[in-house]
N, C-alpha and C positions, 0 to 999 in steps of 0.2 A: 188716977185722976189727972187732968190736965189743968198746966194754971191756965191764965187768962192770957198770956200771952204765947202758951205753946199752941192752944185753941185756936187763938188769930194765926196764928204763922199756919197750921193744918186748913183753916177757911181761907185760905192765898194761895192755897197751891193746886192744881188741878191734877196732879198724877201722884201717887206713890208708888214704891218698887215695895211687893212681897215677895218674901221669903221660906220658902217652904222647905222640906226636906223628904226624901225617901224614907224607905223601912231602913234603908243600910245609911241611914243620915246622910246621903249625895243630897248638897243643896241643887236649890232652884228657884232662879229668881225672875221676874215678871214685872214690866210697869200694869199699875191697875188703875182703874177711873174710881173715887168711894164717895161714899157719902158718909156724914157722923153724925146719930142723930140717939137723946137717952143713953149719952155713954157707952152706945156702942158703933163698932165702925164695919158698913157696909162695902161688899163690891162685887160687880156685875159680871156674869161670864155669858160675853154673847153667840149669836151663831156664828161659828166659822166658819167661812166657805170652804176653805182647805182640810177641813178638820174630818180625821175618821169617825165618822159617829160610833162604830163599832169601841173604839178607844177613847176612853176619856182624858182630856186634858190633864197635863202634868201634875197641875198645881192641884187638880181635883183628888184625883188618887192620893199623891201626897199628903192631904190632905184627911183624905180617909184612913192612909195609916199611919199618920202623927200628926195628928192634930195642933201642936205650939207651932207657933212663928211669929215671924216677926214684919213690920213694913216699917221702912222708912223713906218719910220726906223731907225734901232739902231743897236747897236754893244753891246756885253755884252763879261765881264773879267772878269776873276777872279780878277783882280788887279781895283777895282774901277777906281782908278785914269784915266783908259783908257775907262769907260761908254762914251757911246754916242749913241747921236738920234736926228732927224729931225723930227717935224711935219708938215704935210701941209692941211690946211681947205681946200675943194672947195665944188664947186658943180656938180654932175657929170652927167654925161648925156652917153645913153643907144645908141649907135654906132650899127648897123644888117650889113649896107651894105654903099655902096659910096666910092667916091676915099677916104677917112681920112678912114674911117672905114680898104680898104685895106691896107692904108698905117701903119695904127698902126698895123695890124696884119703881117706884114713883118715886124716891126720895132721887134716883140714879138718873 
């Protein structure tokens, strides 16, 4: 759970970086757009222009075959004194279609 003020700092920031990992644990890390909404946290994988459709994105796969990871968000200063960041473990699971699936993607 989140206090009230890691909650505020997560609704201030517009990106986090996920982290996923291979079957051989090679990380791989991504900025994402998310939304948090019932405790849990959503995020969007859009069309790539560039992207082999044939191949699914790193994170995707990775994701199919280890599910934990992790994101975090932060804030950086030149003034140290004002660093800050949140991390959050889960486990994440691979959303196509269904009412949640709509609803995170209108939350997005």
């Amino acid at each position: 759970m989140l206090s009230a003020r890691e909650r505020h700092f997560l609704d201030t920031r517009r990106i986090g970086h996920l982290a996923t990992a291979d079957s051989c644990a090679v990380p791989h890390v991504v900025p994402v757009c998310f939304s948090l909404a019932n405790g849990m946290l959503y995020i969007t994988i859009d069309q790539k222009p560039k992207r082999d459709r044939r191949r699914p994105l790193k994170r995707l796969s990775n994701i199919t075959d280890n599910p934990p990871v992790a994101i975090v968000f932060d804030r950086y200063d030149e003034d140290w004194q004002r660093l800050a960041w949140v991390m959050l473990h889960g486990r994440a699971e691979i959303l196509t279609a269904g009412i949640e699936h709509d609803r995170a993607q209108s939350l997005l």
